[in-house]
LOTIPA-473979 format. One record per residue: z, y, x of N, C-alpha, C in turn. Coordinates in steps of 0.05 Angstrom, whole numbers, plus 32768, in hexadecimal, padded with zeros to 4 digits. Atoms other than C-alpha are relative to their C-alpha. Layout:
N
Z | Y | X | Z | Y | X | Z | Y | X
...
! end
This chain:
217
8007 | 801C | 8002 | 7F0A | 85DE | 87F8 | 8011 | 7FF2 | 7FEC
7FF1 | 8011 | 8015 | 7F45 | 85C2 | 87CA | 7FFD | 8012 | 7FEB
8005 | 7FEE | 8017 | 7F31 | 85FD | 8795 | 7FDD | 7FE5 | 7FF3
8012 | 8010 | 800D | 7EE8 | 85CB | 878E | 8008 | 7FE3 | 7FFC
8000 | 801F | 8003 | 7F03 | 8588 | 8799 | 8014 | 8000 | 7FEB
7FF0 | 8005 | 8018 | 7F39 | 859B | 875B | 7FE3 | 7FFD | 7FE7
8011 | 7FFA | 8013 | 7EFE | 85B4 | 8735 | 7FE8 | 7FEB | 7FFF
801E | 8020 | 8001 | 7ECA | 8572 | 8745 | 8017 | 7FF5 | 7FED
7FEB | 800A | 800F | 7F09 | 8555 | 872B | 7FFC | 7FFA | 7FE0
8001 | 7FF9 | 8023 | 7F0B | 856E | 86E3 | 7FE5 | 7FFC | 8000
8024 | 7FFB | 8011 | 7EBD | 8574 | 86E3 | 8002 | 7FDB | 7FFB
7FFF | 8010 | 7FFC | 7EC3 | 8525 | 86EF | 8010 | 7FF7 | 7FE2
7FF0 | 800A | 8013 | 7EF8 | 8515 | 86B9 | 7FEF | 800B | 7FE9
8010 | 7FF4 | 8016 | 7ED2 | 8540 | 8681 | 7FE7 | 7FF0 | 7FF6
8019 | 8013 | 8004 | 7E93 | 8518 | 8691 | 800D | 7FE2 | 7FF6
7FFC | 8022 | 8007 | 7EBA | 84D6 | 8688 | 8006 | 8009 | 7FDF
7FFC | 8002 | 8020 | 7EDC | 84EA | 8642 | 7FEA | 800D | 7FF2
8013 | 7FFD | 8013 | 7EA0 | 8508 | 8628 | 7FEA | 7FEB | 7FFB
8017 | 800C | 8004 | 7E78 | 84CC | 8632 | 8013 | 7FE7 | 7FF5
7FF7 | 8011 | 8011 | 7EAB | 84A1 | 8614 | 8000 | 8004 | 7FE9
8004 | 7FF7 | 8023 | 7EA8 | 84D4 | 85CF | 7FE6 | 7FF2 | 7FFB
8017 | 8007 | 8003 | 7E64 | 84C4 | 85D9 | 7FF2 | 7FDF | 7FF4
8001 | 8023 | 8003 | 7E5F | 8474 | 85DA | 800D | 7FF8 | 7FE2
7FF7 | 8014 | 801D | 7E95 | 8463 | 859F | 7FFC | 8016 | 7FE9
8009 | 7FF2 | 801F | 7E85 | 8497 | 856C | 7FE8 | 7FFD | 7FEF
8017 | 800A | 8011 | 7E49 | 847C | 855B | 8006 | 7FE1 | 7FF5
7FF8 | 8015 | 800B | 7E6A | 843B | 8552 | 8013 | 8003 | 7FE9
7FF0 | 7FF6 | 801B | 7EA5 | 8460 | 8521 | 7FF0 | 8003 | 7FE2
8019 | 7FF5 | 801D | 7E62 | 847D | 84F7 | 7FFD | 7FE1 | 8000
8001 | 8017 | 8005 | 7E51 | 842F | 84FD | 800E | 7FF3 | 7FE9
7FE5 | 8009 | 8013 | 7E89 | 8412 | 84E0 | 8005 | 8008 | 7FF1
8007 | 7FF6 | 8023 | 7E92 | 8446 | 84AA | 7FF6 | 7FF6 | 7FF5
800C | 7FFF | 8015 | 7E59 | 8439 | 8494 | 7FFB | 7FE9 | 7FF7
800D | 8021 | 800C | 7E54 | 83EB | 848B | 8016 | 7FF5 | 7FEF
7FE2 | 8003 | 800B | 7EA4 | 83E7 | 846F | 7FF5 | 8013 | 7FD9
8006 | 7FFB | 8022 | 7E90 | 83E9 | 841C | 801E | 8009 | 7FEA
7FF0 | 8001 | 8018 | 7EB7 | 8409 | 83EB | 8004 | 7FF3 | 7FF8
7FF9 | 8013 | 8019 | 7EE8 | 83F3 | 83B7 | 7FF7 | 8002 | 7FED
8011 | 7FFA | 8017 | 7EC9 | 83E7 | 837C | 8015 | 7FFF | 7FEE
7FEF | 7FFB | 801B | 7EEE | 83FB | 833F | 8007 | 7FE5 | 7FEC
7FF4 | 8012 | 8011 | 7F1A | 83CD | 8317 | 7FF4 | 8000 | 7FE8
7FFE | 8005 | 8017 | 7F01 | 83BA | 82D3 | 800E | 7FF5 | 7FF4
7FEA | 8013 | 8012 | 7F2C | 83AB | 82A0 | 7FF4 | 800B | 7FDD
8007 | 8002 | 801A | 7F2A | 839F | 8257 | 8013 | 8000 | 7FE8
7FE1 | 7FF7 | 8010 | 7F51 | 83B8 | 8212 | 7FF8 | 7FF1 | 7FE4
7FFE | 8016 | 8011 | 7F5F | 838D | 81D6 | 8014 | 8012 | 7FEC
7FE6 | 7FF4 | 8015 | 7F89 | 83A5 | 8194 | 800C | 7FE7 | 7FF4
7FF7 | 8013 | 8003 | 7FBD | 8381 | 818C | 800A | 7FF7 | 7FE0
7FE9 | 8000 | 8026 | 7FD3 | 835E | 813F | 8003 | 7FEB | 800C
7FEC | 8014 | 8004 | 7FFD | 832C | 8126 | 7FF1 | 7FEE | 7FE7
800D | 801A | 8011 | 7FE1 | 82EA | 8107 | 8013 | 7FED | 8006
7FEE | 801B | 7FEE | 7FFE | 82A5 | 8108 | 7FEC | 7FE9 | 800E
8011 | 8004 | 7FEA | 7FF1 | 827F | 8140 | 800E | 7FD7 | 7FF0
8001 | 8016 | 7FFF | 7FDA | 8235 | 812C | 800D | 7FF3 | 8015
7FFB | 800A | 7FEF | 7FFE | 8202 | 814A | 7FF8 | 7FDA | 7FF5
8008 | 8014 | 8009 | 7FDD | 81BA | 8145 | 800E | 7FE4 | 801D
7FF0 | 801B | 7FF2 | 8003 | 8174 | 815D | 7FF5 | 7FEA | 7FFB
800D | 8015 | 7FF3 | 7FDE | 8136 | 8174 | 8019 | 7FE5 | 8003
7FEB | 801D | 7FED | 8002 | 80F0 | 8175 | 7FF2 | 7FE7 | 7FED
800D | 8015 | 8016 | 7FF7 | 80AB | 8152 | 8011 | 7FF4 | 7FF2
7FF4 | 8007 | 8019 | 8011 | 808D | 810E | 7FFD | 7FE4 | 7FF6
800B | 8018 | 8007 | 800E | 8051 | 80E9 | 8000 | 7FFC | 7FE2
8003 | 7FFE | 801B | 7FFD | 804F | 80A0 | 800B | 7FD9 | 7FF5
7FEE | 8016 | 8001 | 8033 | 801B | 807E | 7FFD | 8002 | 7FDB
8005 | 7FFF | 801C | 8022 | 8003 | 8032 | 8017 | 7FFE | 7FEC
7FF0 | 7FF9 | 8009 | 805E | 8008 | 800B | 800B | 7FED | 7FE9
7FFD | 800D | 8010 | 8059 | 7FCC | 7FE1 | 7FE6 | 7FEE | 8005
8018 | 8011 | 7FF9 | 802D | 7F92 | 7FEB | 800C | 7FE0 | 7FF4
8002 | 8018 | 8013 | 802B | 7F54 | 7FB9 | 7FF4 | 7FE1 | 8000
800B | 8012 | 7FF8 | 801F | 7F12 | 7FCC | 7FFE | 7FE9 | 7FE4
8000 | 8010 | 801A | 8001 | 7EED | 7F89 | 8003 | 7FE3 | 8005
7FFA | 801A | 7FFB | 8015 | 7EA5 | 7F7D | 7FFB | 7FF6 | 7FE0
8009 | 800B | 8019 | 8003 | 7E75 | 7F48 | 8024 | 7FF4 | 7FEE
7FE7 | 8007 | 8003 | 8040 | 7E68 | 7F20 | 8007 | 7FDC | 7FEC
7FFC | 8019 | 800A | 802D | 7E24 | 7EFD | 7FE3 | 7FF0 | 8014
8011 | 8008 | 7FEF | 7FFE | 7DEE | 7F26 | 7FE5 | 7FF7 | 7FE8
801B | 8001 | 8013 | 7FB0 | 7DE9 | 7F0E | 7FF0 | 8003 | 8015
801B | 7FFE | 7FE7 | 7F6F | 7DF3 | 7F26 | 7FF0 | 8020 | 7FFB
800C | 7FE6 | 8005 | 7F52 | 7E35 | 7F30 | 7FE5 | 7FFF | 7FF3
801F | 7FFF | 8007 | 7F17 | 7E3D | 7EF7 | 7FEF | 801C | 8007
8009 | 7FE9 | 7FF5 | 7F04 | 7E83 | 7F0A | 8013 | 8019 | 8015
8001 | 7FE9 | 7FF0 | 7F06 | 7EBA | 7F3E | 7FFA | 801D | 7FF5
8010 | 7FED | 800C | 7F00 | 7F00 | 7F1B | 7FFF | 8015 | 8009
8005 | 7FEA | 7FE6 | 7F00 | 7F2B | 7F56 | 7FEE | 7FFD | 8017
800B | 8004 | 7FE0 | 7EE1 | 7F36 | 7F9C | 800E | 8006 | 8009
7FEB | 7FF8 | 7FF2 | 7F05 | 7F30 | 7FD3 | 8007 | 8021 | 8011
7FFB | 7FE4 | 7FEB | 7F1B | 7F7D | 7FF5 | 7FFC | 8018 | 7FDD
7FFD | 7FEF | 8017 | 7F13 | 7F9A | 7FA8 | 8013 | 800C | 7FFC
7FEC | 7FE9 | 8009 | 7F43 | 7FD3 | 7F8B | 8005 | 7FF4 | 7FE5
7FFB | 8000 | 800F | 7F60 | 7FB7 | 7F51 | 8012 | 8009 | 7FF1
7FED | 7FF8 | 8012 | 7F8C | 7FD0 | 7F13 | 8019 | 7FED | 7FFE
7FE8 | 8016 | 800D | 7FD4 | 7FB9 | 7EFE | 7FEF | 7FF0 | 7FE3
800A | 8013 | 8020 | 7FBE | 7F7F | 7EC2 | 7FEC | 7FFE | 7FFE
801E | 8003 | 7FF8 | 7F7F | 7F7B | 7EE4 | 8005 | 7FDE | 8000
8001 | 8016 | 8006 | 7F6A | 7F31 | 7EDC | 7FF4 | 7FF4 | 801A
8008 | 800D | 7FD9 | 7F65 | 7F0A | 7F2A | 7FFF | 7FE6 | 7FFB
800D | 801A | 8005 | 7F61 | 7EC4 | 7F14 | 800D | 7FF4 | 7FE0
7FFA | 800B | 8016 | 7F58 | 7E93 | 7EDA | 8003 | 7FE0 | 800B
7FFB | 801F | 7FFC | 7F6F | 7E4A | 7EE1 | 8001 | 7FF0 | 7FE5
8005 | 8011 | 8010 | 7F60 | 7E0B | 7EBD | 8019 | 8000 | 7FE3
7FEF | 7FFA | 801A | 7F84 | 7E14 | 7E79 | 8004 | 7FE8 | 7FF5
8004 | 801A | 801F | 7F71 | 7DCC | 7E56 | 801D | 7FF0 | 7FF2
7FE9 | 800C | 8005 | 7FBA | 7DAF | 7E64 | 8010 | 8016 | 7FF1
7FED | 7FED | 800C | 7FE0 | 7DF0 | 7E4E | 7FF6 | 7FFB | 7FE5
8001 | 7FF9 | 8010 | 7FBC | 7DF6 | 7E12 | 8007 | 7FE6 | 7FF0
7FF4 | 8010 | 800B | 7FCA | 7DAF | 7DFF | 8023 | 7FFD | 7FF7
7FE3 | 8003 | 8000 | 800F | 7DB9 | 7E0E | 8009 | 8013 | 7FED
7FFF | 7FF8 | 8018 | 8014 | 7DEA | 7DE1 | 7FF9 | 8004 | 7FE7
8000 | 8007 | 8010 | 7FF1 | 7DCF | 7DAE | 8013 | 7FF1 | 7FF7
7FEB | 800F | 7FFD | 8024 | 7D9F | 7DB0 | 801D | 8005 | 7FED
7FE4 | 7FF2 | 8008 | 8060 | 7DCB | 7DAD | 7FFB | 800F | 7FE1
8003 | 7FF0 | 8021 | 8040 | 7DF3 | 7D6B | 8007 | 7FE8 | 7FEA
7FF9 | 8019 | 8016 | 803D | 7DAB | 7D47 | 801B | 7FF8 | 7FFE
7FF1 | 8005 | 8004 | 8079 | 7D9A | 7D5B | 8015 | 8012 | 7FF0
7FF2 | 7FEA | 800E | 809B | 7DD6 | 7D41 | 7FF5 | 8001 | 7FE9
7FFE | 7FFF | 801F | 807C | 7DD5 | 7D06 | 8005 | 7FEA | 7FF0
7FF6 | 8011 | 8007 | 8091 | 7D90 | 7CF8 | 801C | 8006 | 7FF8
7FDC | 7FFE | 8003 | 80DB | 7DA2 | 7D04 | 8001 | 801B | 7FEB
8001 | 7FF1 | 800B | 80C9 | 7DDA | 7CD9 | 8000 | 7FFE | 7FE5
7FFC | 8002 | 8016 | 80B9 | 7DB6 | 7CA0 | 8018 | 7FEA | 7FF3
7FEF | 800C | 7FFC | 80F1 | 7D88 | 7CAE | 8015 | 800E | 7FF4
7FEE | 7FEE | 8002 | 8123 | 7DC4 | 7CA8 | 7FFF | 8004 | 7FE6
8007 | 7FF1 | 8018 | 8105 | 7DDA | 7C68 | 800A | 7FE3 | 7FE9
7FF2 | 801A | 8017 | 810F | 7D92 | 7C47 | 801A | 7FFA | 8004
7FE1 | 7FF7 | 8005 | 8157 | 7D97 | 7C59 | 800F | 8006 | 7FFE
7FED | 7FE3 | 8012 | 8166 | 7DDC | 7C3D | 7FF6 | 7FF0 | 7FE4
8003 | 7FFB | 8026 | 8144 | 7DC5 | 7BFC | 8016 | 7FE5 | 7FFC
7FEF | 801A | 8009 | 8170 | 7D7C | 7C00 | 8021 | 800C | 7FFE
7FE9 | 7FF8 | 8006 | 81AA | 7DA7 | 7C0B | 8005 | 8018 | 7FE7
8004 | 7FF7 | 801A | 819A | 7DDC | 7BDA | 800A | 7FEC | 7FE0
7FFB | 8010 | 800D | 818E | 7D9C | 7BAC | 8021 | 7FEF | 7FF8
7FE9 | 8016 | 8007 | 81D0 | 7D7C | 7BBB | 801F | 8015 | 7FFF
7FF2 | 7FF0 | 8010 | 81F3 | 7DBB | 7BAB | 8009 | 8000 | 7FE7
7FFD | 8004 | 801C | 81E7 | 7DB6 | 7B67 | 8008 | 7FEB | 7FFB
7FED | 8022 | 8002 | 8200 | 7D6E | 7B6A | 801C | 8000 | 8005
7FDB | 7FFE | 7FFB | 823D | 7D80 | 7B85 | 800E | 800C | 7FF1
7FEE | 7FE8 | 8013 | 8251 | 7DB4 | 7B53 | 8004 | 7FEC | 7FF3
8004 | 8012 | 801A | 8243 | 7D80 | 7B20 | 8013 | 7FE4 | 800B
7FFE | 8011 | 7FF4 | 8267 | 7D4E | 7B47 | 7FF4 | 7FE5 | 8009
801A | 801F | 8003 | 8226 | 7D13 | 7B53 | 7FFF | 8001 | 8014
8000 | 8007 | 7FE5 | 8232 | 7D13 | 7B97 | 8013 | 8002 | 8015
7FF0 | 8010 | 7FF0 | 8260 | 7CF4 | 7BC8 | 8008 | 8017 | 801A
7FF9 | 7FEF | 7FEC | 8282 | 7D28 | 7C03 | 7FEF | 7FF5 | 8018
800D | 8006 | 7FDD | 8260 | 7CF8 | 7C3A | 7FDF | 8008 | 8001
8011 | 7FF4 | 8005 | 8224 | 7D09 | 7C1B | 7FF3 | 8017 | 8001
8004 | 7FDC | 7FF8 | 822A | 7D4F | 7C19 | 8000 | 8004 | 8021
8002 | 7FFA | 7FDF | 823B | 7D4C | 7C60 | 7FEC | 7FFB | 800E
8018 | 8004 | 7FF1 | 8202 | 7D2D | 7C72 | 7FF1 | 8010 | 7FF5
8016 | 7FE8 | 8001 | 81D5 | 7D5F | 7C4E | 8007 | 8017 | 8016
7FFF | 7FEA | 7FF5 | 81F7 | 7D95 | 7C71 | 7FF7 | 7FFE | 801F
8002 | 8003 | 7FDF | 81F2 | 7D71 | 7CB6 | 7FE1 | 7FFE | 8007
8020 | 8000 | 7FF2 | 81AA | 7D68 | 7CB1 | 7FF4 | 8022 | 7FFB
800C | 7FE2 | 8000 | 819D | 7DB3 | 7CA2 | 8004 | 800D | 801A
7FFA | 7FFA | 7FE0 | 81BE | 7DBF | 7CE9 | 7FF4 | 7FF7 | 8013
800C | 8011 | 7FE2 | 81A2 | 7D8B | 7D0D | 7FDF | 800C | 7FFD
801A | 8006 | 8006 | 815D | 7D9C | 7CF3 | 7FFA | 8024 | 8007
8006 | 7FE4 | 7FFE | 8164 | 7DEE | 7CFF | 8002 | 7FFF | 8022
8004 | 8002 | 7FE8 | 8178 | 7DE0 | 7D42 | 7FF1 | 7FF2 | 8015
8014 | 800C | 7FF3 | 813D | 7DAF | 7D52 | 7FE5 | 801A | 7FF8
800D | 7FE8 | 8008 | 8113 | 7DED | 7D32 | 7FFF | 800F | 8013
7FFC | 7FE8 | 7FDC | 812F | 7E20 | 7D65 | 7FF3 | 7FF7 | 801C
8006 | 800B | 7FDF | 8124 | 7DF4 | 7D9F | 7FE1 | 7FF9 | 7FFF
8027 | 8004 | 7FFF | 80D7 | 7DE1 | 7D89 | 7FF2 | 801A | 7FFF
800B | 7FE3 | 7FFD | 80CB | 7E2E | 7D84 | 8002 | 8012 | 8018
7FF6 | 8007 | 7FEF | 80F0 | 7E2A | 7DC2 | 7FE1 | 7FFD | 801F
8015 | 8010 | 7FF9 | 80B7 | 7DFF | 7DDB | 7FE4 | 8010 | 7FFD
8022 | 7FF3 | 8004 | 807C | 7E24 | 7DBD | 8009 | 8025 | 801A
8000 | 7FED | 7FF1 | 8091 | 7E62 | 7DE4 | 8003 | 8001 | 801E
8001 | 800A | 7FEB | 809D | 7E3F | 7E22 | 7FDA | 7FFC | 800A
801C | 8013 | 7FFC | 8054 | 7E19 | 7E1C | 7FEF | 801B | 8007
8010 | 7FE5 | 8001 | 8039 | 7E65 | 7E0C | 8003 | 800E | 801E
8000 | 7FF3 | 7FEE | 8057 | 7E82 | 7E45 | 7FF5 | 7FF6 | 801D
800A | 8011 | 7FEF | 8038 | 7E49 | 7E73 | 7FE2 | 8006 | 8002
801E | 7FF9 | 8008 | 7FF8 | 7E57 | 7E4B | 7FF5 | 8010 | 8010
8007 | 7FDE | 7FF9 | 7FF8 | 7EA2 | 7E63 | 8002 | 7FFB | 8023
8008 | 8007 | 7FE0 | 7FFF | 7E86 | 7EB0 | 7FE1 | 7FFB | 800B
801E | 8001 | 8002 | 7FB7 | 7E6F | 7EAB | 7FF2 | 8019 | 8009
800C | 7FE8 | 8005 | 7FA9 | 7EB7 | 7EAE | 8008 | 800C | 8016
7FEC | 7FF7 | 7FF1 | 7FC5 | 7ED6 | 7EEC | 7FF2 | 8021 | 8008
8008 | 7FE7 | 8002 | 7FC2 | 7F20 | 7EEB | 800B | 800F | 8019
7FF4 | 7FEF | 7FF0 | 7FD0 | 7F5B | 7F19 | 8014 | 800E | 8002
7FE6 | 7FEB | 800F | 801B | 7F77 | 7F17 | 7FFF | 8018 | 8007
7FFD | 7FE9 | 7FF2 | 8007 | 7FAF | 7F3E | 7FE9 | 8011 | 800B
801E | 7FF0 | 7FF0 | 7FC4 | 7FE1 | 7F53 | 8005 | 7FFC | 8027
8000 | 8006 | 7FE6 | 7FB2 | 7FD2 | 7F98 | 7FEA | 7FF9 | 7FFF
8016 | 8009 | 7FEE | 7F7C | 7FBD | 7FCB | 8000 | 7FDE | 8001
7FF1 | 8016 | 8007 | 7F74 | 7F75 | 7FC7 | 7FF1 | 7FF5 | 8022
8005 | 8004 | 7FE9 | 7F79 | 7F4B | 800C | 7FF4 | 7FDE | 8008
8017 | 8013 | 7FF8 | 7F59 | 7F0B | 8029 | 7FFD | 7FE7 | 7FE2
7FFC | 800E | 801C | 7F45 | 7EDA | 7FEB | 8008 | 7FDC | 8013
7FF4 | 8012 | 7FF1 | 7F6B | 7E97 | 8005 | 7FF7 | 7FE4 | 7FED
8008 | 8019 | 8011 | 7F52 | 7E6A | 7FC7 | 7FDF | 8006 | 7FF0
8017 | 8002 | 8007 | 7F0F | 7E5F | 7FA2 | 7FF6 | 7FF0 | 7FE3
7FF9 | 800E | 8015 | 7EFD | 7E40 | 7F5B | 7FF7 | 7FE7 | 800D
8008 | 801A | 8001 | 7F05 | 7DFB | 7F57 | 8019 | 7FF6 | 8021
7FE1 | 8004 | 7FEE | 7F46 | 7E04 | 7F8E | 801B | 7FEF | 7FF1
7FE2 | 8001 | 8012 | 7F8B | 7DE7 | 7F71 | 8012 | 8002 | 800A
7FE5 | 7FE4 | 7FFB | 7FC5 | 7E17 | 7F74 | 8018 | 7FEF | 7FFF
7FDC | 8007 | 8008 | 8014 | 7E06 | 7F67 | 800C | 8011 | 8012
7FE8 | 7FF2 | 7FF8 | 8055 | 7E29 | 7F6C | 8005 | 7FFE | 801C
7FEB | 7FFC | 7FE6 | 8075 | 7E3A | 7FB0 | 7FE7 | 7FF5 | 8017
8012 | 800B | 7FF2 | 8035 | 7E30 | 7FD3 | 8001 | 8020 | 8018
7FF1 | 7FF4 | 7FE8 | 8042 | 7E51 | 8023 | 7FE6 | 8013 | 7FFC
8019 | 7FF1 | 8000 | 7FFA | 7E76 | 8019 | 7FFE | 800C | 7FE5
8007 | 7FF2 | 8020 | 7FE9 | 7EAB | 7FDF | 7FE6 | 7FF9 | 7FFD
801C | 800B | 8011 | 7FB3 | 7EA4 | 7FAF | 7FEF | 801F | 800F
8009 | 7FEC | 7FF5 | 7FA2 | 7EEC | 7FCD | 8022 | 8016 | 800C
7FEE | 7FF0 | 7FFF | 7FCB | 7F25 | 7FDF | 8003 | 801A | 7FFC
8002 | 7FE8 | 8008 | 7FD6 | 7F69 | 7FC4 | 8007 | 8023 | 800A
7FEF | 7FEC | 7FE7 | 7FDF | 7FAA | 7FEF | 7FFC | 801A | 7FEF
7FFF | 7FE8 | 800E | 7FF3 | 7FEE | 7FCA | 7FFF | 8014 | 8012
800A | 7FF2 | 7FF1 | 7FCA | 8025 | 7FE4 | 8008 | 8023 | 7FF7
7FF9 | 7FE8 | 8003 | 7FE7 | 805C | 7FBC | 8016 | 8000 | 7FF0
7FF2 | 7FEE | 7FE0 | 801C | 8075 | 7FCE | 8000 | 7FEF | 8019
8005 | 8015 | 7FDF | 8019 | 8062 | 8017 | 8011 | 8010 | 800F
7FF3 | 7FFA | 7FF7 | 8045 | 806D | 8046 | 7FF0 | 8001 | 801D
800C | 8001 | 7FE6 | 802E | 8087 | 8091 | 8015 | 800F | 8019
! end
């Protein structure tokens, strides 16, 4: 009797673990089979050279003109012409305005007459002194005499100088009439118009001149 009830025993245990191989091994095959491979790494090959490697810089500047001319009238008149537009590129000795001339040119009509007056002035008192040379050798004329020829040859060269003086003055007044460009540039807002009237030391330019090349940035 304890020779069968060992042997129910084991028959009993055998049946339990074989029905537990039974149950999860079909769940192991399961699971295998739904768990996916790794899939293979791709990678990628490149040859390597040597170039140079651009490098570009971003920021902001300010472009600064380098010379900028503020024109001014240098004798007072009336503006007869305009010979530009305003925002034009003009040349050095480029021609930007003409002004009323009528007084200058009088004035130096003026100064030419007068200088040639004292001119012929001068000339009649080299020839009186010339003349009173030969008087003096000879003795026919008086020392106070002589002196006075000689003093009017002085007085009369140095009213000469100063009326030529004059004409070059009047000329160089003349040539104001004319007011030119000292410098190539861009030209900037026009501040006068013909038939305007200008003069010296005036707080506003007749325009203004901005030099665009070379430029500074």
């Amino acid at each position: 009797m304890a020779f069968q009830s060992k042997h129910s025993l084991l028959l009993m245990v055998g049946l339990i673990i074989g029905g537990s191989g039974w149950y999860f091994w079909p769940k192991q095959q399961a699971d295998a089979a739904v768990k996916p491979a790794h899939a293979p790494v791709l990678v990628s090959m490149i040859s390597a050279t040597v170039k140079p490697l651009p490098i570009t810089l971003a920021t902001q500047g300010h472009v600064v003109p380098l010379n900028q001319v503020d024109i001014q009238a240098q004798l007072t008149g009336m503006v007869k012409s305009v010979d530009f537009h305003e925002g034009d590129f003009v040349k050095a000795g480029q021609l930007l305005f003409t002004l009323d001339d009528a007084s200058q040119h009088a004035a130096y009509d003026r100064a030419v007459a007068a200088a040639g007056e004292s001119k012929a002035l001068l000339v009649k008192a080299q020839n009186d002194l010339q003349r009173g040379r030969l008087l003096k050798a000879k003795n026919y004329i008086s020392l106070s005499d002589w002196d006075t020829l000689q003093s009017n040859v002085q007085q009369y060269q140095a009213q000469f100088k100063a009326a030529q003086q004059d004409v070059q003055t009047a000329q160089v007044n003349l040539g104001y009439t004319r007011i030119t460009a000292p410098a190539g540039g861009k030209t900037g807002a026009l501040n006068v118009h013909p038939g305007s009237l200008v003069q010296p030391g005036s707080t506003l330019p007749l325009v203004s001149l901005i030099q665009f090349d070379p430029i500074g940035v």
